[in-house]
VOGU-3710 file (C-alpha; in Angstrom, 3 decimals, decimal comma):
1> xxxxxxxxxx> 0,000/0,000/0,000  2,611/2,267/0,643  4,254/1,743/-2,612  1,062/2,509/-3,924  1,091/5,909/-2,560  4,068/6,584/-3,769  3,777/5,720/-7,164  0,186/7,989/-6,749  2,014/11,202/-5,534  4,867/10,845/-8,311
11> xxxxxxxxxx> 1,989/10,695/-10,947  0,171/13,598/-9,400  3,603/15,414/-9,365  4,036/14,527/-12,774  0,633/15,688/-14,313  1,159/18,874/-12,419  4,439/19,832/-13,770  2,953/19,081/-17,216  -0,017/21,401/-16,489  2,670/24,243/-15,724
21> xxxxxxxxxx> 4,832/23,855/-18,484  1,999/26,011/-20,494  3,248/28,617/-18,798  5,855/30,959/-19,938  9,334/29,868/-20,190  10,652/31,197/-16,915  8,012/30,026/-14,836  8,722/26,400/-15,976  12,268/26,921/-15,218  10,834/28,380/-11,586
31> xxxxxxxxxx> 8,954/25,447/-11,029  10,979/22,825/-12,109  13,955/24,060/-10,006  11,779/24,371/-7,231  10,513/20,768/-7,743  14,372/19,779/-8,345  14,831/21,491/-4,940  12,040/19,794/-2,844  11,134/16,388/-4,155  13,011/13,701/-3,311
41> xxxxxxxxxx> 14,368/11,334/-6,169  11,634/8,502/-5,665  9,620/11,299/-6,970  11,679/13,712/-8,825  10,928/12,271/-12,681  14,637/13,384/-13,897  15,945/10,804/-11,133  17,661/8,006/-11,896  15,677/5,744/-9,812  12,353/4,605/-10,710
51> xxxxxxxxxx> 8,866/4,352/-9,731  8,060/0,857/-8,194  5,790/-1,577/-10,934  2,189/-0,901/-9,936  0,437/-4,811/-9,400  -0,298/-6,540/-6,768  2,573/-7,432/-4,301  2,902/-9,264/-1,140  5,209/-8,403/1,494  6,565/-9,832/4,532
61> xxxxxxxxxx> 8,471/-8,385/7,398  11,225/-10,323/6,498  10,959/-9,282/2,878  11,611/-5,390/3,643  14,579/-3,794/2,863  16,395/-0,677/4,419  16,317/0,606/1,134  12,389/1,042/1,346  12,783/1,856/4,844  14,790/4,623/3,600
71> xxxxxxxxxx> 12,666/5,928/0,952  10,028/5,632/3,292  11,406/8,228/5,191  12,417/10,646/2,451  9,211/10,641/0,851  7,416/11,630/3,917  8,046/14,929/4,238  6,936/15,328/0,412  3,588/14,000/0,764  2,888/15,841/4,174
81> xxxxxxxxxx> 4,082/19,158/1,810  1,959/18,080/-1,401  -1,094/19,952/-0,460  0,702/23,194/0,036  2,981/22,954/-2,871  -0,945/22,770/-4,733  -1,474/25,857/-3,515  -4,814/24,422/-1,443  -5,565/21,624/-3,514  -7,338/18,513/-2,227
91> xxxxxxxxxx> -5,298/16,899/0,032  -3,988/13,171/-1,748  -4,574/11,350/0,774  -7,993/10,738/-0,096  -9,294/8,720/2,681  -9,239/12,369/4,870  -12,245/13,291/2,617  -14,383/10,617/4,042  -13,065/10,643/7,532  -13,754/13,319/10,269
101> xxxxxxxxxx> -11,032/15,254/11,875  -10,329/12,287/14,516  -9,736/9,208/11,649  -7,631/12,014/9,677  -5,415/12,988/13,112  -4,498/9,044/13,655  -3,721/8,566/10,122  -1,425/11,144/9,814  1,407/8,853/11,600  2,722/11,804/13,224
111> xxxxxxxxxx> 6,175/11,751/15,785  5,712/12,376/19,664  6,610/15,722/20,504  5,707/17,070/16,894  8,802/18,966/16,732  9,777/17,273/13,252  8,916/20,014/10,320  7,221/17,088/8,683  4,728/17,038/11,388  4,072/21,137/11,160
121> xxxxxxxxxx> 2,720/20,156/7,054  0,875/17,677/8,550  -0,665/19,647/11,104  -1,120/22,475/8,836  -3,229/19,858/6,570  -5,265/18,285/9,557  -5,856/21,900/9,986  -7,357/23,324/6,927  -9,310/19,985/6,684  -10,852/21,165/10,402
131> xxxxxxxxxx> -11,907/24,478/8,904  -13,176/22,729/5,869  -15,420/19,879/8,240  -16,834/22,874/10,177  -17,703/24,726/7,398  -19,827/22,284/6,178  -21,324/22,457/9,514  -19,956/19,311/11,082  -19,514/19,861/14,860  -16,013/18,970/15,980
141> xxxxxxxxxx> -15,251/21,109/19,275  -12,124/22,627/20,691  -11,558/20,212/23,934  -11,778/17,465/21,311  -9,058/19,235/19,137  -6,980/19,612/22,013  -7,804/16,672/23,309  -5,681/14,424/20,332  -2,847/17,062/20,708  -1,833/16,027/23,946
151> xxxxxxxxxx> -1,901/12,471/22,737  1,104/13,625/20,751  2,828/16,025/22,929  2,693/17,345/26,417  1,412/21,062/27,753  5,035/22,586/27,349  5,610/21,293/24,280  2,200/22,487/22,449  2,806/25,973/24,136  6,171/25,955/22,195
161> xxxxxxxxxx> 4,729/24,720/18,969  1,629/27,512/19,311  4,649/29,895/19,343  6,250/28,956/16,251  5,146/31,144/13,564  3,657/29,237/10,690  1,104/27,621/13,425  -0,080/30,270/15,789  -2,743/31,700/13,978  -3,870/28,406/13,105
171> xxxxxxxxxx> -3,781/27,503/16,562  -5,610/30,085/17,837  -8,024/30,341/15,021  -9,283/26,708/15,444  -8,125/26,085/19,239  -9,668/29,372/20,822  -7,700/30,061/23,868  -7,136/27,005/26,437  -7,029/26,699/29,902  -3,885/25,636/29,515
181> xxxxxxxxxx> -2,654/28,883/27,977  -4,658/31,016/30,775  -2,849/29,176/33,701  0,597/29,870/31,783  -0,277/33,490/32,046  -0,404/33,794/35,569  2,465/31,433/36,408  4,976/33,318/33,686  4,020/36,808/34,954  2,917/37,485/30,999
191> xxxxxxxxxx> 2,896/41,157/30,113  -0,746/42,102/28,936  0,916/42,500/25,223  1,751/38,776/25,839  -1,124/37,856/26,735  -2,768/39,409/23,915  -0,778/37,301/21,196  -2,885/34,330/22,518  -5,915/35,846/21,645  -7,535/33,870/18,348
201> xxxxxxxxxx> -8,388/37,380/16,591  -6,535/38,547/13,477  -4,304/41,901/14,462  -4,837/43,309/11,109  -8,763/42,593/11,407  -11,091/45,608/12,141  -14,674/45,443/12,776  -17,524/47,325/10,412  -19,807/48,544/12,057  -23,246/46,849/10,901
211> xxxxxxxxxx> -21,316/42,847/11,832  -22,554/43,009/15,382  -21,898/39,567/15,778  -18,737/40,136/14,765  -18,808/42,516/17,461  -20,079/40,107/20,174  -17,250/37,822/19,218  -13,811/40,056/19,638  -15,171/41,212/22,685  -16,248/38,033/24,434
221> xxxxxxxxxx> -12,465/36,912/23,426  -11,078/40,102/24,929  -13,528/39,891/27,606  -11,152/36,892/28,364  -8,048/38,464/27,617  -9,269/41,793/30,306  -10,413/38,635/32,932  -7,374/37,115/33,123  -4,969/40,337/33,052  -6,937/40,776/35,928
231> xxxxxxxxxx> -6,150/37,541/37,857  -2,642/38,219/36,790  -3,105/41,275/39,171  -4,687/39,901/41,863  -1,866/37,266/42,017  0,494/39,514/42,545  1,958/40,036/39,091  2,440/44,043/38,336  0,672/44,969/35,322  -0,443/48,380/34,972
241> xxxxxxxxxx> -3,403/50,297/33,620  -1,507/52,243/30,994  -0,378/48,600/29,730  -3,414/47,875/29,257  -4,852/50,401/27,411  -1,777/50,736/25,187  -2,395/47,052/23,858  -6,233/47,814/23,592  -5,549/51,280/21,826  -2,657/49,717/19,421
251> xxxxxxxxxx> -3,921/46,413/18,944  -7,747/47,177/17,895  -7,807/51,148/17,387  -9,102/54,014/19,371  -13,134/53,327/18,515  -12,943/49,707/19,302  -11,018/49,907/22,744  -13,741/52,380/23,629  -16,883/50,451/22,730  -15,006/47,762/24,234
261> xxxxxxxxxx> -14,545/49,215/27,849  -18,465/50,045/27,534  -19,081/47,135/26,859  -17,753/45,856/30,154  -20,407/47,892/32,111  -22,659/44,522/30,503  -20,332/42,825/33,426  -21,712/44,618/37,158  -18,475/43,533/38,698  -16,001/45,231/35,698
271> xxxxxxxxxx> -18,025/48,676/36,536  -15,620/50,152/39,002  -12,502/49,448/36,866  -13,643/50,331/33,493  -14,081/53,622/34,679  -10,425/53,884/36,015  -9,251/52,778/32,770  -11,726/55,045/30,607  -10,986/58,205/32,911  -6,776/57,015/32,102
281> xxxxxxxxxx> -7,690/56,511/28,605  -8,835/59,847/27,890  -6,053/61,147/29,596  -3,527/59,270/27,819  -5,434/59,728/24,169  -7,494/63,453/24,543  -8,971/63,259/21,119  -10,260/59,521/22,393  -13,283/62,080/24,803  -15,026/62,509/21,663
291> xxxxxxxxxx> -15,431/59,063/20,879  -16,122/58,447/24,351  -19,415/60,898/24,485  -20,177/60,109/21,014  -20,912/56,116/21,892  -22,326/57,067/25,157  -24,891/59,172/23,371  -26,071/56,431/21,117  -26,477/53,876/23,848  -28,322/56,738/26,279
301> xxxxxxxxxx> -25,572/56,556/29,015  -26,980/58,781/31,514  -24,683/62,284/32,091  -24,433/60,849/35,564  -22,116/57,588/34,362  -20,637/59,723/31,663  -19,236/62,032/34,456  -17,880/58,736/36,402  -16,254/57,542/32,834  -14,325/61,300/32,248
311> xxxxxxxxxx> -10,955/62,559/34,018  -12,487/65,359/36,148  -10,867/66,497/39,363  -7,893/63,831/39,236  -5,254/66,350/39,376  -4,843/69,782/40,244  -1,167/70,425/40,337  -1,378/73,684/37,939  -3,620/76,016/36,014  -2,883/74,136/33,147
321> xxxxxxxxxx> -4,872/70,759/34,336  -7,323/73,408/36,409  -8,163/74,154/32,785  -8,077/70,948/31,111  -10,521/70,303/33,891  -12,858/73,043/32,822  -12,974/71,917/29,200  -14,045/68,231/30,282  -16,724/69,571/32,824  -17,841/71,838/30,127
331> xxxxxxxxxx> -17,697/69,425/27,608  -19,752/67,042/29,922  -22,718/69,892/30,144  -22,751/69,681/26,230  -23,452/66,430/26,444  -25,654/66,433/29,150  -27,939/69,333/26,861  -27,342/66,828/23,807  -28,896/64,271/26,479  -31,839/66,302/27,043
341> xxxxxxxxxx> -32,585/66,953/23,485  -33,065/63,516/22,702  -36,177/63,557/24,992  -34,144/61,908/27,484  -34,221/63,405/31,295  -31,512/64,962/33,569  -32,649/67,633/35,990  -30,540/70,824/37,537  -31,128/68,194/40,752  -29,727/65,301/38,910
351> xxxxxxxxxx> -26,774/67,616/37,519  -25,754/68,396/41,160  -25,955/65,199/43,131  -23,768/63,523/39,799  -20,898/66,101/40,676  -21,478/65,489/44,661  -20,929/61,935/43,808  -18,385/62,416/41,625  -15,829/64,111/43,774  -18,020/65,047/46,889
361> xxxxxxxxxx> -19,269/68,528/48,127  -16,040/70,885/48,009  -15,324/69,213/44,581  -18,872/69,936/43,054  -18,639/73,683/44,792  -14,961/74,147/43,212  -15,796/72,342/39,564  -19,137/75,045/39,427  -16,730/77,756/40,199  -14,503/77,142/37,395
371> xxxxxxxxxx> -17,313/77,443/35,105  -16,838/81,422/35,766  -14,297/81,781/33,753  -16,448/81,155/30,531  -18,834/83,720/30,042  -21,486/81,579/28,420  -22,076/79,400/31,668  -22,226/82,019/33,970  -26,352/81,885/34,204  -26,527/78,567/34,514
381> xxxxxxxxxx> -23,535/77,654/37,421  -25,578/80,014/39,635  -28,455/78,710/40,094  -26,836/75,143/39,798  -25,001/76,713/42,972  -28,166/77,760/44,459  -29,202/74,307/44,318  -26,172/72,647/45,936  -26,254/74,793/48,364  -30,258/74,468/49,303
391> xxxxxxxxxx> -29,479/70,688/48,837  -26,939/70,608/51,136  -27,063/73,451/53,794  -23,968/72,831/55,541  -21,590/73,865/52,456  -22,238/77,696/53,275  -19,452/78,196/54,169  -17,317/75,909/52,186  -19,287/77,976/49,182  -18,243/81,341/51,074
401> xxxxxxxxxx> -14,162/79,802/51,425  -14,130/79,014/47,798  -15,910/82,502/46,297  -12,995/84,363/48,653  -10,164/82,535/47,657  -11,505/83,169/44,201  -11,743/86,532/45,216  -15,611/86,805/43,940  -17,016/89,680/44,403  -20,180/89,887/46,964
411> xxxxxxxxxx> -22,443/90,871/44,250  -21,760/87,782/42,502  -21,280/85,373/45,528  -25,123/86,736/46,427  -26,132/85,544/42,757  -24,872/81,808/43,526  -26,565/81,805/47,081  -29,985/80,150/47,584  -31,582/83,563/48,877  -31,306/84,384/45,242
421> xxxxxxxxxx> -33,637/81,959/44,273  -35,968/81,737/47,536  -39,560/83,896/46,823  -40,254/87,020/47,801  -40,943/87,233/51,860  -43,628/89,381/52,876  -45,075/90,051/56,583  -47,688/87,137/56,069  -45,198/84,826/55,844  -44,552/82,665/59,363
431> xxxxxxxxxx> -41,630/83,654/61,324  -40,080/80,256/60,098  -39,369/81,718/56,767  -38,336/85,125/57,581  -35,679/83,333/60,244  -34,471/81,114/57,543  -33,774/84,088/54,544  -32,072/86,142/57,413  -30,250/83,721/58,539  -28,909/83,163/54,830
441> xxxxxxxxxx> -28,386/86,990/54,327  -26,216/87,290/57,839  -24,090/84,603/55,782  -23,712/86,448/52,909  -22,829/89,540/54,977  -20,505/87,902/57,091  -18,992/87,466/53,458  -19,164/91,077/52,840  -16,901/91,746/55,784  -14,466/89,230/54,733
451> xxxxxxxxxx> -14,024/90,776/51,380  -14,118/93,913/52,826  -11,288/93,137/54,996  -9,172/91,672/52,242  -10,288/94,142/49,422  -10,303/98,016/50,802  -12,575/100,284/49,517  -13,949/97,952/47,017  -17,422/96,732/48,453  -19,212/99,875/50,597
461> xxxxxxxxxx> -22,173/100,371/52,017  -23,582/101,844/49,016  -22,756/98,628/47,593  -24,655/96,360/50,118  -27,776/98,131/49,903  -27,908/98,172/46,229  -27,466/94,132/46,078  -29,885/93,792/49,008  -32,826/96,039/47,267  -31,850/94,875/43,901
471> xxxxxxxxxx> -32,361/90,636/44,611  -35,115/90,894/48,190  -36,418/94,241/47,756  -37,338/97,426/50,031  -38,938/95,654/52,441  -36,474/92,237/52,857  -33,955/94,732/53,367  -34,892/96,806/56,154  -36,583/93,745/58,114  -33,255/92,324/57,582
481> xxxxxxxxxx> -30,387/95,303/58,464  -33,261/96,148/61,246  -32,325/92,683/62,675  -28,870/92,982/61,828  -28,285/96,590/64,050  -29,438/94,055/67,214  -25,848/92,940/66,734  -24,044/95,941/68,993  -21,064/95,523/66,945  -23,459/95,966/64,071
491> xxxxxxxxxx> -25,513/98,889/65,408  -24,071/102,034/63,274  -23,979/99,914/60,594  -27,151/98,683/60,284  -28,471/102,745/61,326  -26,026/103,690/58,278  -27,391/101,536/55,737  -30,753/101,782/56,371  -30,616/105,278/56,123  -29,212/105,190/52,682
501> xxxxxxxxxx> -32,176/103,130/52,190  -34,199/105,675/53,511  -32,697/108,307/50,792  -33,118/106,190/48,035  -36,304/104,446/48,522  -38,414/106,924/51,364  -41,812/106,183/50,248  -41,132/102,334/50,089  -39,487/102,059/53,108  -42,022/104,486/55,008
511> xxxxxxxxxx> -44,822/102,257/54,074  -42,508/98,607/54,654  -41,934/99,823/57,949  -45,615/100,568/58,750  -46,325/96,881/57,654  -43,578/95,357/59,710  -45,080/97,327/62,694  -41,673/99,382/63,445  -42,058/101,920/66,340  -41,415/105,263/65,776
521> xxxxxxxxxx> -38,049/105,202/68,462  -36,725/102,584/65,672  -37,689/104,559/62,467  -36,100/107,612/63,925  -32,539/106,202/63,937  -33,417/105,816/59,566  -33,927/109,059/59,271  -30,794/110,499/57,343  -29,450/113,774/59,533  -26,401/114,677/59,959
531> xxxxxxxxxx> -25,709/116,738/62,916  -22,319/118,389/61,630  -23,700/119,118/58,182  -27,176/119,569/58,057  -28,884/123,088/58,622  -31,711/123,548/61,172  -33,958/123,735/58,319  -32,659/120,621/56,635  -33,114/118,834/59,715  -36,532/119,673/60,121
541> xxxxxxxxxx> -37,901/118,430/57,034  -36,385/115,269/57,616  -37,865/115,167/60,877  -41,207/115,925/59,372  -40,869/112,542/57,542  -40,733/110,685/61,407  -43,568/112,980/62,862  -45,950/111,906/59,819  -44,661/108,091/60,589  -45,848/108,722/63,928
551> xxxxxxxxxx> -49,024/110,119/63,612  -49,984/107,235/60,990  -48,240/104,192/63,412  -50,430/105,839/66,459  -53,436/105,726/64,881  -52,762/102,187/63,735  -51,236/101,208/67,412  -53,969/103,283/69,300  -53,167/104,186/72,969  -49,842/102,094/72,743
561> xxxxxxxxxx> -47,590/104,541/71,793  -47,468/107,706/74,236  -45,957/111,190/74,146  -43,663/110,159/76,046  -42,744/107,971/73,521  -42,783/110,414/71,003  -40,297/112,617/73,132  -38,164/109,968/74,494  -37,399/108,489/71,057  -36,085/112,138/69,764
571> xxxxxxxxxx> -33,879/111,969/73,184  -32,308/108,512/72,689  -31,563/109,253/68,928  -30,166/113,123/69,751  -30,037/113,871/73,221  -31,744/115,930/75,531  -29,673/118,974/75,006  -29,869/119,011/71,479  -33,992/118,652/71,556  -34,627/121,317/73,524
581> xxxxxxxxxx> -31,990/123,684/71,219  -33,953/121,900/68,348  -37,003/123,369/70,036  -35,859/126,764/70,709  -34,507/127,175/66,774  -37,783/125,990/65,600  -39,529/128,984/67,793  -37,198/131,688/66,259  -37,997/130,638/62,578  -41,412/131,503/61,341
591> xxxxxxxxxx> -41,415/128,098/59,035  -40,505/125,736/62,007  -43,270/127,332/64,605  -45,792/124,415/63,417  -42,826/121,769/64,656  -42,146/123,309/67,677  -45,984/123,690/68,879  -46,350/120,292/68,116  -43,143/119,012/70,423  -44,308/121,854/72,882
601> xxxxxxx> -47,259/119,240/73,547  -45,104/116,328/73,893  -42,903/117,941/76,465  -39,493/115,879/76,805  -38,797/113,779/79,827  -35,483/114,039/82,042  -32,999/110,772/80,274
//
């Protein structure tokens, strides 16, 4: 029989050359030197030796000689090679095309150890004739593959032949990627790179995007790849992040290692570290964000994960990464409006408790703060502020440390405070209310003295009243600089301001302070005079002002208020010296007599 194969693969040799030799003249020369080269001279037709006579012959094994012992062996490698030199021609041995994969393996007669190149051809053939029995949707499984392996050689040994470089893609290709192979990773302390060339995926292969199953497939096998980098960590060997995104980002491009890492969040206990390696990733590869938000977006990642996935607040050694910072957060507000627009929902609530999360409280306070310096997100960080801060009472004053060492001006630090945003208070409101807005404005003034401190001449009292009348109103601000002047420290200034309220705003706060039920001995001390600058004239029409406040809270009060009352609150604000000099002037001047009969019946009391 094995005569008779030879004689078969010299005759197939034969008719081949033949075929060939239509060819042009130098690629007959080409192939018959490269058939002078490789066959052997059993088959080589220019050889002196010839073909055995075909018929039927009986042998014994006393009858056979070292001579076919010999051939035997030099035609081996030959036949093993015939299918190749065919360029992928049905294999000669024809009994392969009626066996399965198992029949073909034992009939390939190949060495233990398959270290001999004859056994690479053969293995190459057994190979292709794998691919071809599964194509044709025979079922002939991995384990079973590498099952008849190890009949021929041991663990070490296959793990040398999968390195040799005519077999490996084969190998991993047909074989997948054995347990064997896993447990070699850990013990060898592989580098991720390493690991990688184990993977059965073609390096040169890139995936369109409509093949989802194609899809499904790399990443499943990567999927492996990222599981066992990871028990290479945990048993001890050092493999870093940036490792592993370098053989992600070279190995399968920027837009596959990023749908790949979202992919893992399909794995609950790969969320926590495929956001450490997305956050690096951008980092490493800045024009990889794009791509990043981009595939988010289509698969309705909510802001909220986005913000976990993107390196914000990692670093703040300089102003240069301070703004690299505010380009992602701002970047991450784009999305978040792109979010929104595809009828998708993220409240100003949502918005806040994501950066709270993200970085906690001082971090959210410090990451809205940076959005100052562009001019288009001014609006919107204030009232995001506002809501932090009503969210989360107790970073006042964290907000208030941050605004200073910004050096924000009061005007604008009011802006970002909740009392901004809170309603208008009137007197109908309980007492709860009113305690809570003052309580918020004493903050915001204690802020004013801070500034005021650091920043001279920069934030007067002008200043205060203006912000106070121009965000609460008349009547917020004199309840609440009323309250403040019970503060003795506070007294003048409290007196001071009001009374510039008093000049700008006299019929509003005449009538506020009527509502709030303010006695006349407190509305005095509004009244602007000035004793060193003011004529006796001037001072009287003021005065007239306080008199008409009187009269109108008296008959609202009744009884309550008494002349000496009226008297004693013109004493504590001026003194009783002064009154009764008041009185006297008004008696000499023919346009004051009406002001002095009418203190003449409220005579002053000793004080």
């Amino acid at each position: 029989m094995l005569r008779l194969l030879h004689v078969f693969a010299a005759s197939a040799i034969f008719l081949w050359e033949n075929v060939q030799s239509t060819t042009t003249s130098d690629n007959h020369s080409n192939s018959s030197a490269l058939n002078l080269r490789t066959l052997p001279p059993r088959l080589d037709i220019n050889a002196s030796v010839a073909p055995s006579p075909l018929g039927p012959q009986v042998f014994t094994s006393n009858e056979t000689k070292l001579e076919d012992q010999d051939s035997e062996e030099r035609v081996r490698p030959s036949l093993h090679s015939l299918p190749l030199l065919t360029d992928g021609a049905e294999t000669l041995i024809t009994a392969g095309q009626h066996q399965g994969p198992e029949g073909y393996f034992h009939s390939l007669n190949l060495r233990q150890g398959l270290q001999d190149p004859s056994d690479l051809n053969s293995l190459e053939v057994w190979f292709k004739h794998i691919d071809d029995f599964r194509r044709m949707g025979h079922d002939f499984s991995n384990e079973k593959m590498l099952e008849l392996l190890q009949t021929k050689a041991s663990e070490v040994e296959l793990m040398q032949l999968m390195k040799h470089p005519s077999m490996g893609d084969s190998f991993k290709q047909l074989l997948g990627l054995p347990e064997m192979i896993k447990r070699e990773w850990v013990k060898a302390d592989m580098s991720p790179a390493e690991m990688y060339y184990w993977l059965p995926i073609s390096g040169t292969e890139r995936l369109t995007t409509s093949d989802m199953e194609a899809w499904e497939d790399v990443f499943r096998k990567l999927y492996d790849w990222f599981v066992w980098v990871e028990t290479s960590r945990a048993s001890g060997n050092v493999v870093s992040n940036g490792a592993i995104l370098e053989v992600l980002v070279q190995q399968r491009g920027e837009e596959e290692a990023v749908e790949f890492l979202l992919w893992l969040r399909c794995k609950p206990d790969m969320k926590d570290r495929l956001y450490i390696l997305l956050q690096l990733l951008v980092m490493e590869y800045p024009t990889m964000l794009k791509e990043l938000l981009q595939s988010c977006l289509a698969a309705h990642i909510s802001p909220e994960e986005v913000l976990r996935m993107i390196p914000v607040g990692m670093t703040h050694k300089d102003n240069n990464e301070v703004l690299t910072d505010v380009f992602v957060i701002k970047i991450w507000f784009a999305y978040v409006d792109f979010f929104r627009d595809s009828d998708r929902v993220f409240s100003d609530n949502a918005i806040v408790e994501a950066l709270v999360q993200k970085s906690g409280q001082q971090a959210a306070i410090k990451f809205l703060l940076w959005l100052r310096r562009e001019d288009d997100m001014k609006d919107r960080l204030y009232s995001l502020l506002q809501l932090l801060v009503m969210k989360h009472p107790t970073m006042v004053q964290e907000l208030l440390q941050s605004c200073l060492a910004e050096h924000i001006s009061p005007e604008e630090v009011f802006r970002v405070m909740p009392i901004a945003a809170m309603k208008t208070i009137t007197h109908a409101d309980n007492k709860d209310v009113w305690r809570d807005i003052i309580r918020k404005l004493k903050d915001w003034y204690d802020y004013v003295k801070l500034f005021q401190h650091v920043h001279k001449n920069v934030f007067n009292d002008n200043d205060v009243v203006k912000v106070l009348v121009d965000n609460r109103g008349v009547s917020e601000a004199m309840v609440f600089l009323t309250l403040l002047g019970r503060d003795p420290n506070l007294k003048n200034t409290s007196d001071r301001m009001r009374q510039l309220l008093m000049q700008t705003h006299p019929k509003e706060m005449f009538e506020s302070c009527l509502m709030a039920d303010i006695s006349p001995d407190e509305f005095i001390w509004m009244i602007p005079i000035s004793l060193k600058h003011d004529t006796w004239i001037k001072i009287d029409k003021k005065l007239r002002v306080w008199y008409a406040y009187f009269f109108h809270f008296r008959r609202k009060a009744g009884n309550e208020y008494t002349d000496d009352s009226f008297m004693g609150a013109l004493v504590q604000r001026f003194g009783a010296k002064w009154v009764e000099q008041y009185i006297s002037e008004l008696e000499t001047t023919l346009d004051m007599k009406a002001s002095a009969d009418t203190l003449r019946r409220h005579p002053s009391k000793p004080h």
